[in-house]
C-alpha positions in Angstrom: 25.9 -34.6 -13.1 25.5 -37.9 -11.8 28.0 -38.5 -8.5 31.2 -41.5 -8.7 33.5 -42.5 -6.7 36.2 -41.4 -9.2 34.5 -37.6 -8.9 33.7 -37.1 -5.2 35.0 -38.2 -1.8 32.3 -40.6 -1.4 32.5 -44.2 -1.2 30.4 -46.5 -3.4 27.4 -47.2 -0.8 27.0 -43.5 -0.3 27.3 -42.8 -3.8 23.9 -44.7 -4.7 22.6 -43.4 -2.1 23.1 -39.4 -3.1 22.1 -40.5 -6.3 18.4 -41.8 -5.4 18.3 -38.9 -3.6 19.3 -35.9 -5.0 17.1 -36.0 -8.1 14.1 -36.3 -5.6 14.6 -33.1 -3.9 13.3 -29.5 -4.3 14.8 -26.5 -5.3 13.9 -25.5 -1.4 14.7 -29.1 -0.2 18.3 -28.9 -1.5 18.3 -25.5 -0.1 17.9 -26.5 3.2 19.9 -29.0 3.0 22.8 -26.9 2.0 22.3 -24.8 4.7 22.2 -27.4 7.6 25.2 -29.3 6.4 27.0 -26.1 6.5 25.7 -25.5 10.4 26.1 -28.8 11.8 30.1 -28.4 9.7 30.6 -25.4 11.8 29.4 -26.6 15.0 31.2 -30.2 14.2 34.4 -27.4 14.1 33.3 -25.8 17.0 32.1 -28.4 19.4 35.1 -31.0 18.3 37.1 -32.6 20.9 40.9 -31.3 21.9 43.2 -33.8 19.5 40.9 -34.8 17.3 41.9 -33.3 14.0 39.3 -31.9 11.5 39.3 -33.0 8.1 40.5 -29.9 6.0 38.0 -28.5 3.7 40.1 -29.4 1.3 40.0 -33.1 0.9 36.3 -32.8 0.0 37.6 -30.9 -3.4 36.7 -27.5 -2.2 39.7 -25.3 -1.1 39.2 -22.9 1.9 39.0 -19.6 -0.2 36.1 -21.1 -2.2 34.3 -22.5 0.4 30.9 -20.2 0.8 30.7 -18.6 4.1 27.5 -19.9 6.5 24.4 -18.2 5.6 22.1 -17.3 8.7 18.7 -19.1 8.3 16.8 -16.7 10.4 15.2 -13.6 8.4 13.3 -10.9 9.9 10.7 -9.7 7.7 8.9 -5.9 9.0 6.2 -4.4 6.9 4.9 -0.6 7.2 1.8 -0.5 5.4 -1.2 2.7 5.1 -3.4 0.5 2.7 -2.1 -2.9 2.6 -0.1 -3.5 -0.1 3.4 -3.5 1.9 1.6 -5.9 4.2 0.5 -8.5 1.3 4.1 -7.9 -0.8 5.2 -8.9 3.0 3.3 -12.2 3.2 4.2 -13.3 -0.3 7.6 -12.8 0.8 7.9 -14.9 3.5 6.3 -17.8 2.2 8.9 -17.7 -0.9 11.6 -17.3 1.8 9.7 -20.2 4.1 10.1 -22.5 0.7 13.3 -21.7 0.7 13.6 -23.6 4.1 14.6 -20.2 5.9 13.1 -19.5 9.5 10.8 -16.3 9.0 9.8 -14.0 11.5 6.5 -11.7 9.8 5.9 -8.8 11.7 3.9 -5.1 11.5 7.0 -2.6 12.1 3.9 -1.4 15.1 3.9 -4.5 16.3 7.8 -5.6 16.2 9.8 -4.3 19.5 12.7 -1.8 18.3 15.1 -3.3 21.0 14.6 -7.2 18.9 16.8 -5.4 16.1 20.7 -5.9 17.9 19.8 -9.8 17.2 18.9 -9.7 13.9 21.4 -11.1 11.5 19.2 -10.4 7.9 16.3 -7.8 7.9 14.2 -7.4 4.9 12.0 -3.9 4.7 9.1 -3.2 3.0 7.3 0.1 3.2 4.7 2.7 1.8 5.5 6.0 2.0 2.3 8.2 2.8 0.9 11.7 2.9 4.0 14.4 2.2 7.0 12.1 3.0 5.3 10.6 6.1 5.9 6.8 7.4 2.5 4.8 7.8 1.1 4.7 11.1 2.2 1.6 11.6 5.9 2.6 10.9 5.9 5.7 12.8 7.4 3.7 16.5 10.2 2.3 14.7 11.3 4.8 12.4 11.5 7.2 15.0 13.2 4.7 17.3 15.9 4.6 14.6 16.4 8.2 14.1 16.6 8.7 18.2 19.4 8.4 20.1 18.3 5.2 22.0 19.2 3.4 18.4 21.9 0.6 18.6 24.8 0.1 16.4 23.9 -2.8 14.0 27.0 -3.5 12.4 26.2 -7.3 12.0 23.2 -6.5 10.5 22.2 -7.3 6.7 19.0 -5.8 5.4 16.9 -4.4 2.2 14.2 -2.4 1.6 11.6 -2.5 -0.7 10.1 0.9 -0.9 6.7 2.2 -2.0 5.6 5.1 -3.6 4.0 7.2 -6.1 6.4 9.6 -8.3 3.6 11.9 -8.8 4.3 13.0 -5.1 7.6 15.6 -4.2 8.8 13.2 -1.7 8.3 9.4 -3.3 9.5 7.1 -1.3 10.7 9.2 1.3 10.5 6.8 4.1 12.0 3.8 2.3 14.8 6.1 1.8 14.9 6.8 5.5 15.3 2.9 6.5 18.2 2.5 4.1 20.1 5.5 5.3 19.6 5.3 8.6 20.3 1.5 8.7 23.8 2.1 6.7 24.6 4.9 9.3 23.8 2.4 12.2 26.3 0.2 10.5 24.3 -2.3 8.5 25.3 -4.0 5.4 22.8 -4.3 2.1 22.2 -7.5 1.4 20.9 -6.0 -1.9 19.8 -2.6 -2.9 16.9 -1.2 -2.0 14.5 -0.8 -4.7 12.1 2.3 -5.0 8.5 1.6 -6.8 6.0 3.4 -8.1 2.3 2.8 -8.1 2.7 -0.4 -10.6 5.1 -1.8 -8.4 4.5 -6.1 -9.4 7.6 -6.1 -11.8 10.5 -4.2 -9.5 8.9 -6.0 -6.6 9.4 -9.3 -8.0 12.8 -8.7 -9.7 13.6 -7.5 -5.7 12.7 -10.8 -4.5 14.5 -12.6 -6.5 17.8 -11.0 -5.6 17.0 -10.9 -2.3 16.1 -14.7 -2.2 19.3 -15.5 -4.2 21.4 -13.4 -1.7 20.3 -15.2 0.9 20.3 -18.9 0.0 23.6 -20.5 -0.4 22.7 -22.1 -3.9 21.2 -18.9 -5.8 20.1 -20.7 -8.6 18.0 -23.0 -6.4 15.7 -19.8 -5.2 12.7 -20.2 -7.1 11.7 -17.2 -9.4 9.2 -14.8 -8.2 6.9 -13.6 -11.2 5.3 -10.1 -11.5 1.6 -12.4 -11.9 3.0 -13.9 -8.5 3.4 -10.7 -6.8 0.0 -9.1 -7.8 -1.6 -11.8 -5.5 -0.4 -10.8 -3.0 -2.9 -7.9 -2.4 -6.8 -9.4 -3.0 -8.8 -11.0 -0.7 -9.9 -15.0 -0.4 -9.2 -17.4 -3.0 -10.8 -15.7 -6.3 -8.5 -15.7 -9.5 -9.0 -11.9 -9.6 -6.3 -9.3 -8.2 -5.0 -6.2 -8.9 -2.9 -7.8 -12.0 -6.2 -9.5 -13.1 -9.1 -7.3 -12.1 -12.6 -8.7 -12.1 -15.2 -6.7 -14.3 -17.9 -6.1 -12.3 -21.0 -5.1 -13.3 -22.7 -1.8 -11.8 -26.4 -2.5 -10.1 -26.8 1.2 -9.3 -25.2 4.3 -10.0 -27.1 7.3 -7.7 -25.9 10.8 -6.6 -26.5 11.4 -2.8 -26.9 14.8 -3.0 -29.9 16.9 -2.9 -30.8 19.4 -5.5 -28.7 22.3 -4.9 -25.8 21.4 -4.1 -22.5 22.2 -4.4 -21.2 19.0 -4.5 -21.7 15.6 -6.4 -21.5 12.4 -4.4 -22.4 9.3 -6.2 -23.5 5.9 -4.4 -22.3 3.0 -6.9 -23.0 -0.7 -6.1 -21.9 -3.2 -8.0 -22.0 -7.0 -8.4 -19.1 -9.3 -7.5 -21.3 -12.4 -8.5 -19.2 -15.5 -10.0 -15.9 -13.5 -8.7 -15.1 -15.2 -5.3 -13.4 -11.7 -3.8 -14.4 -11.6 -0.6 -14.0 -8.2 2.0 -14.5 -7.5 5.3 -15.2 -4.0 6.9 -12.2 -1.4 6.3 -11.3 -3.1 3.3 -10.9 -1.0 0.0 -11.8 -1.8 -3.7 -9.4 -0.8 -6.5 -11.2 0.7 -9.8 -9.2 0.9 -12.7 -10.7 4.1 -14.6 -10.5 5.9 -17.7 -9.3 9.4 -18.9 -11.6 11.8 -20.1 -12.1 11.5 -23.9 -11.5 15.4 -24.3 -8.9 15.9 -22.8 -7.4 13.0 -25.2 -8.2 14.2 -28.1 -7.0 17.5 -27.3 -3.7 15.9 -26.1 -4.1 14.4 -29.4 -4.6 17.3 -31.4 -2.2 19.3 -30.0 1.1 16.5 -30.7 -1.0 16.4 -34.3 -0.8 12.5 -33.7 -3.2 10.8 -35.7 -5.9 9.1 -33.2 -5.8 5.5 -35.3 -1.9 5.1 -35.7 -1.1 2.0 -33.2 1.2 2.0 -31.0 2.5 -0.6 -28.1 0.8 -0.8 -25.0 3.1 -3.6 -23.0 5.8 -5.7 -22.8 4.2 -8.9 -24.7 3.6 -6.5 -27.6 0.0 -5.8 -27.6 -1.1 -2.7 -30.1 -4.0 -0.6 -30.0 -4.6 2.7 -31.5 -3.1 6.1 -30.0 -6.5 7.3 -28.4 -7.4 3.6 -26.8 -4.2 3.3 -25.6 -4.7 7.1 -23.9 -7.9 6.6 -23.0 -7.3 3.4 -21.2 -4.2 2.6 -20.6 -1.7 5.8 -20.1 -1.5 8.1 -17.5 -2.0 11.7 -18.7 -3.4 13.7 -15.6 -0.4 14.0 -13.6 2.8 15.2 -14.2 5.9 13.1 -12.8 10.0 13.5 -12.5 10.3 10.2 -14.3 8.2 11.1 -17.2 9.7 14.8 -17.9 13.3 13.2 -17.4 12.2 10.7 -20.5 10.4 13.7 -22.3 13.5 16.1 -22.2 15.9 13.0 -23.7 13.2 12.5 -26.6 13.2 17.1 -27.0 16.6 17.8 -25.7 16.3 21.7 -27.4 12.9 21.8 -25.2 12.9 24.0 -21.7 12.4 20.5 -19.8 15.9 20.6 -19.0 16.0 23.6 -17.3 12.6 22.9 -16.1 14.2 19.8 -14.5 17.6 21.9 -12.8 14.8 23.7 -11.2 13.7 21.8 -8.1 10.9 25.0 -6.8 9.4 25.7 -10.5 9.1 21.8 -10.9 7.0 21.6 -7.9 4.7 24.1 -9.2 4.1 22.2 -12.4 4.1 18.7 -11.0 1.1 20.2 -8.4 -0.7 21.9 -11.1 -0.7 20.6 -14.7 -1.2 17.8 -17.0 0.8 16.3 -19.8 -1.6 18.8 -21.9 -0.1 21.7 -20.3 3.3 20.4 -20.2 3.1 19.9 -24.4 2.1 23.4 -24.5 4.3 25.4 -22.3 7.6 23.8 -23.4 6.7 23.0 -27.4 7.2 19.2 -27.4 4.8 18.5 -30.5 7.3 16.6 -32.7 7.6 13.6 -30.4 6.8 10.5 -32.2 3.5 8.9 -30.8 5.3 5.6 -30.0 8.0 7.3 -28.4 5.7 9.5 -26.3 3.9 7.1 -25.1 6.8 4.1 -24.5 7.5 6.9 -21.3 4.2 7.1 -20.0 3.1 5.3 -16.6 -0.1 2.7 -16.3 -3.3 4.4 -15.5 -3.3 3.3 -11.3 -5.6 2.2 -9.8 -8.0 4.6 -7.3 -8.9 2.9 -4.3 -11.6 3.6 -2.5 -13.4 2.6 1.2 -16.0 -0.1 0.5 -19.1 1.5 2.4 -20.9 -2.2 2.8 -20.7 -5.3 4.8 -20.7 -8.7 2.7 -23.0 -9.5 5.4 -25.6 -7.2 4.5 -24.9 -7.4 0.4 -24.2 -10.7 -0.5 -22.2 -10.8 -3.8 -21.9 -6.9 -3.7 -19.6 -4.1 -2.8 -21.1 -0.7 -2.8 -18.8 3.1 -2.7 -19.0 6.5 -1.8 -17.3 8.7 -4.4 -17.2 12.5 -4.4 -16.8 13.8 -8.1 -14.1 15.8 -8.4 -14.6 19.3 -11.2 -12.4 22.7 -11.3 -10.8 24.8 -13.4 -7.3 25.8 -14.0 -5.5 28.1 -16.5 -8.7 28.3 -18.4 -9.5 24.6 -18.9 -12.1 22.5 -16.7 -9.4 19.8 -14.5 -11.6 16.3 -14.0 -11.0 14.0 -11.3 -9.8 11.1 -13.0 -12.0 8.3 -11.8 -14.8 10.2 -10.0 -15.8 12.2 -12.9 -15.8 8.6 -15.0 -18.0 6.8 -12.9 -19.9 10.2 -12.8 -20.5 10.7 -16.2 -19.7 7.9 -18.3 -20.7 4.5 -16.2 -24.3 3.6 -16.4 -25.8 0.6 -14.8 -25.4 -2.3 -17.0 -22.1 -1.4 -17.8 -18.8 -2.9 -15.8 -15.8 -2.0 -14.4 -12.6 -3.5 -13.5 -12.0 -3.9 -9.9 -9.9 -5.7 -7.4 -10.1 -6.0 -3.4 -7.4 -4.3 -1.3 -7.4 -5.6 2.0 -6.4 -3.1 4.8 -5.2 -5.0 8.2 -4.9 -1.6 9.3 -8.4 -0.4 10.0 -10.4 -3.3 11.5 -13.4 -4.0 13.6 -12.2 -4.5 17.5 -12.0 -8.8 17.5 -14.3 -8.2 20.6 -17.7 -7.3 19.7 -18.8 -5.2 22.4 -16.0 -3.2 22.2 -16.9 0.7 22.5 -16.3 2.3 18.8 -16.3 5.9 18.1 -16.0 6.6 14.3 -14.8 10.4 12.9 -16.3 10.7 9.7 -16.8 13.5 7.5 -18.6 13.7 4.0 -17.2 10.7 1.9 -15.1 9.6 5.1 -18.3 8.4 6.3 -18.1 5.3 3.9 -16.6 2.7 5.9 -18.7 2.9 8.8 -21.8 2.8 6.5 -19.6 -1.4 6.2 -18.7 -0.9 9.8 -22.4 -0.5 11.0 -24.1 -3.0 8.8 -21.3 -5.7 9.7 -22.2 -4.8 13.6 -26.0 -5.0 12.5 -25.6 -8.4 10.7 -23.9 -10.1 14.0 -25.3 -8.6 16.6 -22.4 -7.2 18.0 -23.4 -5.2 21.4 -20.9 -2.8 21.9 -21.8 1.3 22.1 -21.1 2.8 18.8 -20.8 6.7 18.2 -20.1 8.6 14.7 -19.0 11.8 14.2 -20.5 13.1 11.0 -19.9 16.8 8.9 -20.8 18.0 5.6 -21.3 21.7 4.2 -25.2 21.5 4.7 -27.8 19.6 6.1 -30.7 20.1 3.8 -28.5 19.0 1.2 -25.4 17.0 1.8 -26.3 14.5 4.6 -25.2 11.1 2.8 -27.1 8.0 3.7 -29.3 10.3 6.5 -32.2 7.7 6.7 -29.6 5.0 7.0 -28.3 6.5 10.2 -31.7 7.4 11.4 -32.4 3.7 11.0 -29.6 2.8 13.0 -30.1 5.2 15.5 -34.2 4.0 16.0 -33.2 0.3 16.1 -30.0 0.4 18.8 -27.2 -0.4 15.9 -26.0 3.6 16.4 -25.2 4.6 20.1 -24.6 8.3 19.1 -24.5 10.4 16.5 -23.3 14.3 16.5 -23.2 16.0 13.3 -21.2 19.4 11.9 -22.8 21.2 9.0 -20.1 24.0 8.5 -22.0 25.7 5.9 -25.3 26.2 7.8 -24.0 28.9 10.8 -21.6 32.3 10.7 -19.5 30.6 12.2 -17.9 27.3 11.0 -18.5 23.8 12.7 -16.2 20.7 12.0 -16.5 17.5 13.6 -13.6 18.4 16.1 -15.9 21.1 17.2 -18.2 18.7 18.2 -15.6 16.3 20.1 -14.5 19.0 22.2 -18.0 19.5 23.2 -18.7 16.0 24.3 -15.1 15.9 25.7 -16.8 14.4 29.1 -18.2 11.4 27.9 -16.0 11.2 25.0 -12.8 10.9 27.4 -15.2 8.8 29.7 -15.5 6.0 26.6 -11.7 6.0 25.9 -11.4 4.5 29.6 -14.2 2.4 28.7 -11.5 0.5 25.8 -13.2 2.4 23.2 -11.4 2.3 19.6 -11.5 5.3 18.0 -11.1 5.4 13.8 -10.6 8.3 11.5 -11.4 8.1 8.2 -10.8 11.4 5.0 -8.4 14.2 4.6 -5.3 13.5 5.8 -4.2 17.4 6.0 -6.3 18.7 8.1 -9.5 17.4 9.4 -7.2 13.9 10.6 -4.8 16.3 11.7 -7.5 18.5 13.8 -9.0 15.5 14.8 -5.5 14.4 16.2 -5.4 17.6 18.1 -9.0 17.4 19.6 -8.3 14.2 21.0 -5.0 15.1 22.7 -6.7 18.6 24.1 -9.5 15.9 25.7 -6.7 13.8 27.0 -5.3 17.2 28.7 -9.0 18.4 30.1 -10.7 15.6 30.8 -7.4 13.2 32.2 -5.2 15.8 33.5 -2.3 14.7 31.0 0.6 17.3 29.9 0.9 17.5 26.3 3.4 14.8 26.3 1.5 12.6 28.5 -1.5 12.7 25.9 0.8 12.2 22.5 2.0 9.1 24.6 -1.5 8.1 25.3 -2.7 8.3 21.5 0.7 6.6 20.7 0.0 3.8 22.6 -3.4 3.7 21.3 -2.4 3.4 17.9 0.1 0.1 19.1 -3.0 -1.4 21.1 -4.7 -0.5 17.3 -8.1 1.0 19.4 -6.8 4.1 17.6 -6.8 3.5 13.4 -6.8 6.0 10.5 -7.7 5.6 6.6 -6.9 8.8 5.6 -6.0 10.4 2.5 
């Protein structure tokens, strides 16, 4: 609508003016714009002198009860991240926000302070939920500073959360959850509500930052719209085309098992070719695979809903069709058994036990820890589902990600893994590891695979090259200090490095030994103390070893050493954990709650970094 005289309380200079303005401007231009005349209004209101009277809202054509109330310009944006993909949701937030012409403050949750909350106006949220129902580590200062007595009352406070998750865990999005409710008790308001997401997150994600963008700008429909392609970007490296929406197929250069003959495990060392890609890592980062199910146990899933393999059925929302077993073999989830899924399944076989199944929180624990959608069909008689109906309810295949073990300084144009096949058996039928028993058996060199980088801001390289590191490492938690090592190598970093290695046996499951020994010979590798727990009566783990360098060990942590722990999250980071804080005790003279305070403040320095899982 082009402005008058006759339609607006403008006279005719200012009238041309407006007009060779306004269709100049930018959604976030006239966003801005909005917002200041509405400060400088209230300060104008504020700030006026006593007699002067203030035009009433009024005789611009807009009556005080529709007049929009001011709009703070200042957001806070706090990211708790394991992996990284809160922390790059996070950064393509606040640059939408930022074209928006709001003032953003981007911030870790470890490195915001707790107290900065009382003056924040609008908070926006976003975090992973890790491990069973645990904050990342980067989360864990302020969630438990809101959940302590020492937390203020926010009642001015707006906020949203964006939460993270993965339904085929008991407690998805458990700390998400915990923001919002404990925000709302604290007396905050929602600026929208939260939003929980499972592992193929891009489409709530982006429909959250749009209502959260149109909340807070004063014009909503000047917020420009955030797309699901836009939000997938947010979580590769450099300035390649490729990301987690759009993975790069990468050819595989090598595809070897690290393991000697005899053993009881399989442990294959792939390296593949990122030629023509532009994704660039650095040390700590991880690649996504995209893999594919096993072909028997499709065609048994197949066979047992009496589907026929070739009918076609749709695969996504633009339509696409492909035929039952392509679209189960590549694009479906089948291994793991979710609350989502059997909620859809018992509406499409209502006179099924998944109802019951469902009202029973402890016996759907068991089944979502133990079976596949295999078992599921059999135990509660759901052959009869339409194929198209069955699989409209099914989740995306995720992505596995796994800890690049090179340095892009040492392979140019290549990312190498470390990937422990995964075989048991269950209830009679051999269970496969969905991705490590695909690149086990069916990926050959020659052949590709989808892949994307996942950069990881949370287990990094000390900025400071001759910083002490000491790396904690068993079997395939080895892999990113194989990258850590070879980046040190490349640059000639000179500080003293020290790995804590363990496997089950020495003959035969000592990955990348000549490597080390390399290392070792030529400086690279400080230390090294190893923990065979299959080769002696009585087990070894690398803790064991810690405690028995606790001296020197203790001696390096006042030296500025960064310490980094990379596997299993349930117990050997957990022992790990423990043997540091029993050093802490010996070897400093700290009381238990002197040495959790030490770690903790470790962790906020970031000299003391986990990638576990």
């Amino acid at each position: 609508m082009e402005l008058q005289v006759t339609n607006s309380p403008f006279n005719q200079e200012q009238v041309e003016l407006l007009n060779r303005l306004i269709p100049t401007l930018n959604d976030g231009q006239k966003t801005w714009l909005s917002g200041y005349l509405t400060a400088i209004q209230g300060f104008a209101a504020v700030a006026a002198p006593a007699g002067v009277e203030q035009q009433p809202a009024s005789s611009a054509g807009i009556t005080p009860e529709s007049a929009p109330a001011a709009v703070s310009r200042e957001v806070t944006v706090l990211f708790g991240s394991q992996t990284g993909n809160s922390s790059g949701l996070s950064k393509k937030l606040a640059k939408k926000l930022e074209e928006q012409g709001l003032q953003v403050t981007l911030s870790s949750m470890g490195d915001f302070k707790p107290n900065g909350l009382k003056k924040v106006e609008n908070l926006l949220i976003i975090v992973s939920t890790h491990g069973e129902g645990e904050p990342p580590d980067n989360a864990i200062p302020l969630h438990e500073f809101l959940h302590s007595k020492r937390a203020p009352k926010l009642e001015g406070l707006r906020y949203s959360v964006l939460a993270l998750g993965d339904t085929s865990y008991e407690f998805f999005c458990k700390t998400g959850k915990d923001f919002d409710i404990r925000l709302q008790e604290l007396g905050g308001t929602a600026l929208v509500p939260r939003v929980d997401c499972d592992v193929d997150f891009d489409e709530a994600a982006a429909e959250w930052m749009n209502d959260v963008l149109a909340s807070l700008s004063s014009t909503p429909a000047a917020a420009g719209a955030v797309t699901s392609e836009a939000v997938g970007t947010a979580v590769s490296g450099g300035e390649s085309e490729f990301n987690r929406t759009n993975p790069f197929k990468a050819e595989v250069l090598e595809n070897l098992n690290l393991n000697g003959r005899g053993s009881d495990r399989e442990t294959r060392h792939i390296e593949l070719s990122l030629e023509g890609s532009k994704l660039d890592y650095e040390p700590g980062d991880s690649l996504g695979v995209f893999p594919e199910n096993h072909p028997r146990l499709v065609d048994e899933l197949i066979a047992a809903m009496e589907w026929n393999a070739d009918e076609r059925v749709t695969v996504n929302k633009s339509g696409d069709q492909v035929s039952v077993r392509e679209a189960l073999l590549r694009y479906f989830e089948i291994t793991a058994v979710t609350r989502p899924v059997v909620e859809q399944l018992a509406k499409l076989s209502p006179g099924s036990g998944l109802p019951a199944l469902l009202a029973d929180d402890s016996e759907f624990r068991k089944i979502m820890n133990s079976c596949d959608l295999l078992d599921l069909v059999q135990d509660y008689g759901l052959k009869g589902i339409p194929a198209a109906s069955f699989v409209a309810v099914l989740r995306k295949i995720p992505a596995r990600l796994y800890s690049i073990a090179s340095s892009s300084k040492s392979f140019p144009d290549e990312v190498h893994l470390t990937v422990r096949t995964v075989r048991y058996e269950s209830r009679g039928r051999e269970r496969y590891g969905v991705c490590s028993v695909h690149l086990a058996e069916r990926v050959e060199s020659g052949d590709t695979l989808p892949v994307f980088i996942q950069q990881n801001p949370n287990f990094k390289l000390p900025d400071n090259p001759d910083t002490p590191i000491i790396m904690v490492g068993p079997g395939t938690g080895v892999a990113p200090f194989r990258s850590f090592l070879g980046e040190r190598e490349e640059t000639g970093a000179e500080g003293k490095t020290w790995l804590f290695y363990g496997d089950q046996h020495f003959s035969t499951d000592f990955l990348y030994q000549t490597e080390w020994q390399r290392w070792l010979k030529d400086g690279v590798l400080t230390k090294m103390d190893v923990a065979f727990s299959r080769d002696a009566e009585e087990k070894v783990y690398v803790q064991h070893r810690m405690l028995e360098h606790s001296k020197e060990l203790y001696q390096w942590l006042q030296e500025g050493a960064s310490v980094y722990i990379c596997g299993d999250e349930k117990r050997m980071a957990h022992d790990v954990h423990a043997a540091l804080a029993t050093i802490l005790e010996q070897e400093g003279g700290l009381t238990p709650e002197q040495a959790a305070e030490y770690l903790t403040r470790l962790q906020q320095e970031k000299r003391y970094q986990r990638d576990v899982y």
